[in-house]
N, C-alpha and C positions, 0 to 999 in steps of 0.2 A: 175518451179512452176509458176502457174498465180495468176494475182490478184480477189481479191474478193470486195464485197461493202458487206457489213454486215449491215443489216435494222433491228431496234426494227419494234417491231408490232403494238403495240396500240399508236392511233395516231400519226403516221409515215405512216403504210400501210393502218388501217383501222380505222373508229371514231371508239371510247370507252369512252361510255361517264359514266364508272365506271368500276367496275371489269368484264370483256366480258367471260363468260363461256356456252353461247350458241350460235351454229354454225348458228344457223336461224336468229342473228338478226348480222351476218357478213358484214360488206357493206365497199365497197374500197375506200378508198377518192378521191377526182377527180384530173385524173393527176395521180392515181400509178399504174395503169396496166400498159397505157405509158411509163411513167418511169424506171416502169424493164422491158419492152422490149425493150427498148432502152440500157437500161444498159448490159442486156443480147448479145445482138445483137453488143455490143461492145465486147464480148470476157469476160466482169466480172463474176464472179459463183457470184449467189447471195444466199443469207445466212441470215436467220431470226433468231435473239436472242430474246428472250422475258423472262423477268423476270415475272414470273405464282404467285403470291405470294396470287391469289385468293385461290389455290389449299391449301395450306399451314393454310386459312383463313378461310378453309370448305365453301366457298363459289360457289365451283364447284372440282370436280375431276378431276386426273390426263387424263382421259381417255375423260372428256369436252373439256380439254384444247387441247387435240391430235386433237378432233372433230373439234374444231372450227380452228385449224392447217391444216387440212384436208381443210376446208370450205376455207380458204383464197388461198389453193394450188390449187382448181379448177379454186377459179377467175382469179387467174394467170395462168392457161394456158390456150392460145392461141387457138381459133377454129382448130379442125386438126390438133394441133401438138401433138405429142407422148409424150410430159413430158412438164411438169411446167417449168416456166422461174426463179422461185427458189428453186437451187438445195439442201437444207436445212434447217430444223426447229431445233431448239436449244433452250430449254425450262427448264427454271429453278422453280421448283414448291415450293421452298423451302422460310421460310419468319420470323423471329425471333420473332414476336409474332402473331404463326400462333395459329391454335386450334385444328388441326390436327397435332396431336403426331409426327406421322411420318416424317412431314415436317417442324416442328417447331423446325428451327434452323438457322444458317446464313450457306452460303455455297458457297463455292471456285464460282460456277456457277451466283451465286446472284449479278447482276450488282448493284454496282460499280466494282468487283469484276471480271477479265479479262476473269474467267475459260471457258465460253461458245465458244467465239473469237477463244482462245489457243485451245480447245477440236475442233473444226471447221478447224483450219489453217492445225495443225496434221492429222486429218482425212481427208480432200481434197486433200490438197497437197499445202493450199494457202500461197502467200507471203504476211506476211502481213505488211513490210515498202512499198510496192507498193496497198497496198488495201487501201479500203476506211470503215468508219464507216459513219450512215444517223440514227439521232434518235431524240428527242422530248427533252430530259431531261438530266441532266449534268453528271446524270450515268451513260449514254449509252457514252457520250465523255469520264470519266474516264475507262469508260471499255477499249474502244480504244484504249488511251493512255497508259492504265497498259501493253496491251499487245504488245506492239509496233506500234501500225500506229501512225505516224506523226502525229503532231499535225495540221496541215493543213488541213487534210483527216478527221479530227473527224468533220463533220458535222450536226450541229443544226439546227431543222429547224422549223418554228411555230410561233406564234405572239411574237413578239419583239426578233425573232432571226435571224442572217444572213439570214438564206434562208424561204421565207414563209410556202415553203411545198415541196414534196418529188419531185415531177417535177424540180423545180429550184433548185434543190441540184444537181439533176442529170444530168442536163444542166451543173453546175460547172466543175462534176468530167467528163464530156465528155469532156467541153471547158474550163480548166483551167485558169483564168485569167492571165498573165502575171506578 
Protein backbone atom coordinates (compact mmCIF):
# COMPACT_ATOMS: atom_id res chain seq x y z
CA UNK A 1 0.00 0.00 0.00
CA UNK A 2 1.38 3.65 -0.65
CA UNK A 3 0.62 6.66 0.94
CA UNK A 4 -1.48 9.40 -0.16
CA UNK A 5 -1.93 13.46 1.00
CA UNK A 6 -5.55 14.04 0.63
CA UNK A 7 -6.35 17.87 -0.19
CA UNK A 8 -9.85 19.74 0.48
CA UNK A 9 -10.46 22.03 -2.48
CA UNK A 10 -11.75 25.23 -1.76
CA UNK A 11 -9.12 27.27 -0.40
CA UNK A 12 -6.46 24.71 -0.14
CA UNK A 13 -6.30 24.00 -4.00
CA UNK A 14 -8.20 26.92 -5.38
CA UNK A 15 -9.69 30.63 -4.08
CA UNK A 16 -13.53 30.34 -3.20
CA UNK A 17 -14.43 33.09 -2.29
CA UNK A 18 -18.16 31.52 -1.73
CA UNK A 19 -19.93 28.58 -2.76
CA UNK A 20 -17.72 27.80 -6.49
CA UNK A 21 -20.09 25.93 -8.77
CA UNK A 22 -18.77 27.33 -12.08
CA UNK A 23 -15.75 25.84 -13.81
CA UNK A 24 -14.85 29.35 -15.65
CA UNK A 25 -14.23 31.17 -12.58
CA UNK A 26 -11.45 28.18 -11.37
CA UNK A 27 -8.20 29.69 -10.52
CA UNK A 28 -5.15 27.69 -8.58
CA UNK A 29 -3.73 29.56 -5.63
CA UNK A 30 -0.05 30.31 -6.03
CA UNK A 31 2.24 27.68 -5.08
CA UNK A 32 -0.56 24.41 -5.75
CA UNK A 33 0.30 23.16 -9.12
CA UNK A 34 3.98 23.14 -7.59
CA UNK A 35 2.96 21.58 -4.65
CA UNK A 36 1.23 18.55 -6.15
CA UNK A 37 4.05 18.06 -8.36
CA UNK A 38 6.26 17.91 -5.97
CA UNK A 39 4.12 15.83 -3.82
CA UNK A 40 3.32 13.63 -6.75
CA UNK A 41 6.72 13.21 -7.89
CA UNK A 42 7.47 12.17 -4.42
CA UNK A 43 5.53 8.83 -4.86
CA UNK A 44 2.11 10.37 -2.92
CA UNK A 45 -1.43 9.53 -4.90
CA UNK A 46 -3.05 12.66 -4.44
CA UNK A 47 -6.83 12.76 -3.61
CA UNK A 48 -9.34 15.61 -3.46
CA UNK A 49 -12.18 15.60 -0.74
CA UNK A 50 -14.47 18.30 -1.08
CA UNK A 51 -17.54 18.70 0.90
CA UNK A 52 -20.19 20.08 -2.21
CA UNK A 53 -22.77 21.28 0.15
CA UNK A 54 -23.61 24.11 -2.59
CA UNK A 55 -25.17 21.07 -4.59
CA UNK A 56 -27.35 20.22 -1.44
CA UNK A 57 -28.09 24.24 -1.17
CA UNK A 58 -29.36 24.44 -5.07
CA UNK A 59 -26.89 26.67 -5.47
CA UNK A 60 -25.38 24.60 -8.42
CA UNK A 61 -25.66 20.82 -9.53
CA UNK A 62 -24.13 17.64 -9.01
CA UNK A 63 -22.90 17.73 -12.55
CA UNK A 64 -21.29 21.78 -11.75
CA UNK A 65 -19.48 20.52 -9.12
CA UNK A 66 -18.02 17.38 -11.54
CA UNK A 67 -17.28 20.48 -13.99
CA UNK A 68 -15.51 22.55 -11.95
CA UNK A 69 -13.75 18.98 -10.65
CA UNK A 70 -13.00 18.57 -14.29
CA UNK A 71 -11.57 22.26 -14.43
CA UNK A 72 -9.13 21.93 -11.46
CA UNK A 73 -7.94 18.41 -13.04
CA UNK A 74 -6.77 20.14 -16.19
CA UNK A 75 -4.79 22.88 -14.15
CA UNK A 76 -3.19 20.01 -12.56
CA UNK A 77 -1.87 18.38 -15.17
CA UNK A 78 1.29 18.93 -16.44
CA UNK A 79 2.05 20.06 -20.15
CA UNK A 80 2.49 16.61 -22.07
CA UNK A 81 1.82 14.40 -19.38
CA UNK A 82 -0.91 11.73 -19.94
CA UNK A 83 -2.77 12.18 -16.57
CA UNK A 84 -3.33 14.59 -13.85
CA UNK A 85 -1.10 14.82 -10.79
CA UNK A 86 -4.43 14.13 -8.79
CA UNK A 87 -5.45 10.83 -9.04
CA UNK A 88 -8.89 11.45 -7.37
CA UNK A 89 -11.93 13.64 -6.74
CA UNK A 90 -14.20 12.70 -3.75
CA UNK A 91 -17.27 14.93 -3.54
CA UNK A 92 -19.72 14.96 -0.92
CA UNK A 93 -22.92 17.06 -2.28
CA UNK A 94 -24.88 16.34 0.61
CA UNK A 95 -25.58 19.30 3.45
CA UNK A 96 -28.49 19.09 6.48
CA UNK A 97 -30.10 22.21 5.56
CA UNK A 98 -29.81 21.94 1.94
CA UNK A 99 -33.14 22.80 -0.38
CA UNK A 100 -32.58 20.09 -2.66
CA UNK A 101 -34.66 17.12 -1.45
CA UNK A 102 -32.25 14.67 -2.61
CA UNK A 103 -29.37 15.96 -0.80
CA UNK A 104 -30.75 17.42 2.31
CA UNK A 105 -29.36 15.24 4.74
CA UNK A 106 -26.03 14.71 6.76
CA UNK A 107 -23.88 11.91 5.30
CA UNK A 108 -21.22 9.32 6.38
CA UNK A 109 -19.21 11.47 3.31
CA UNK A 110 -19.86 15.09 4.82
CA UNK A 111 -16.57 16.28 6.53
CA UNK A 112 -16.17 16.25 9.59
CA UNK A 113 -17.38 12.90 8.93
CA UNK A 114 -14.21 10.22 7.70
CA UNK A 115 -16.46 8.50 4.72
CA UNK A 116 -14.63 10.37 1.63
CA UNK A 117 -10.71 9.39 3.11
CA UNK A 118 -12.15 5.71 4.12
CA UNK A 119 -14.04 5.29 0.49
CA UNK A 120 -10.44 6.74 -1.12
CA UNK A 121 -8.03 4.52 1.13
CA UNK A 122 -10.22 1.28 0.03
CA UNK A 123 -10.50 2.14 -3.60
CA UNK A 124 -6.67 3.01 -4.25
CA UNK A 125 -5.11 0.89 -2.20
CA UNK A 126 -3.85 3.83 0.24
CA UNK A 127 -2.25 3.65 3.77
CA UNK A 128 -3.58 5.84 5.53
CA UNK A 129 -1.26 5.92 9.07
CA UNK A 130 1.49 6.78 6.46
CA UNK A 131 -0.61 9.39 4.44
CA UNK A 132 -1.17 12.95 4.97
CA UNK A 133 -4.31 15.16 5.19
CA UNK A 134 -3.65 19.40 3.69
CA UNK A 135 -7.13 21.52 4.33
CA UNK A 136 -8.15 25.00 5.45
CA UNK A 137 -10.69 24.08 8.27
CA UNK A 138 -10.95 21.91 11.37
CA UNK A 139 -13.30 19.44 9.39
CA UNK A 140 -11.03 18.51 7.06
CA UNK A 141 -8.40 17.66 10.36
CA UNK A 142 -11.30 15.71 11.92
CA UNK A 143 -11.97 13.90 8.86
CA UNK A 144 -8.39 12.86 9.01
CA UNK A 145 -8.14 11.99 12.26
CA UNK A 146 -11.65 9.92 12.19
CA UNK A 147 -10.09 7.91 9.66
CA UNK A 148 -6.81 7.31 10.90
CA UNK A 149 -3.99 9.49 9.89
CA UNK A 150 -2.00 10.76 12.57
CA UNK A 151 -2.52 13.45 14.18
CA UNK A 152 0.69 15.16 12.93
CA UNK A 153 -0.28 14.47 9.22
CA UNK A 154 -3.65 16.47 9.57
CA UNK A 155 -2.39 19.58 8.18
CA UNK A 156 -3.96 23.19 8.45
CA UNK A 157 -3.10 25.61 6.47
CA UNK A 158 -4.21 29.50 5.99
CA UNK A 159 -4.04 32.73 8.16
CA UNK A 160 -3.33 32.02 11.55
CA UNK A 161 -2.64 28.27 10.97
CA UNK A 162 0.66 26.26 11.10
CA UNK A 163 1.23 26.40 7.53
CA UNK A 164 0.32 29.51 5.36
CA UNK A 165 -0.58 27.75 2.41
CA UNK A 166 -0.39 24.50 0.47
CA UNK A 167 3.25 25.00 -0.74
CA UNK A 168 4.50 25.10 2.82
CA UNK A 169 2.48 22.18 4.00
CA UNK A 170 4.08 20.29 1.23
CA UNK A 171 7.54 21.37 1.95
CA UNK A 172 6.69 19.74 5.75
CA UNK A 173 5.35 16.46 4.43
CA UNK A 174 8.48 16.30 2.02
CA UNK A 175 10.89 17.54 4.93
CA UNK A 176 9.46 16.49 8.07
CA UNK A 177 10.86 18.48 10.93
CA UNK A 178 12.61 16.53 13.41
Amino acid sequence: MRPGVFLDRDDTLIDNAGDLADPSLVRLLPGAFEACRRLAGAGYSLVVVSNQGVVARGGGSLRDAEATNDRVRALLTPPHARRPLVEAFYVCPFHPRGSVERFTREHPWRKPAPGMILAAAAELGLDLPRSWLVGDAERDAHAALAAGIPPPRALLIGPGRPFPDLAAAAEHVLNPAP
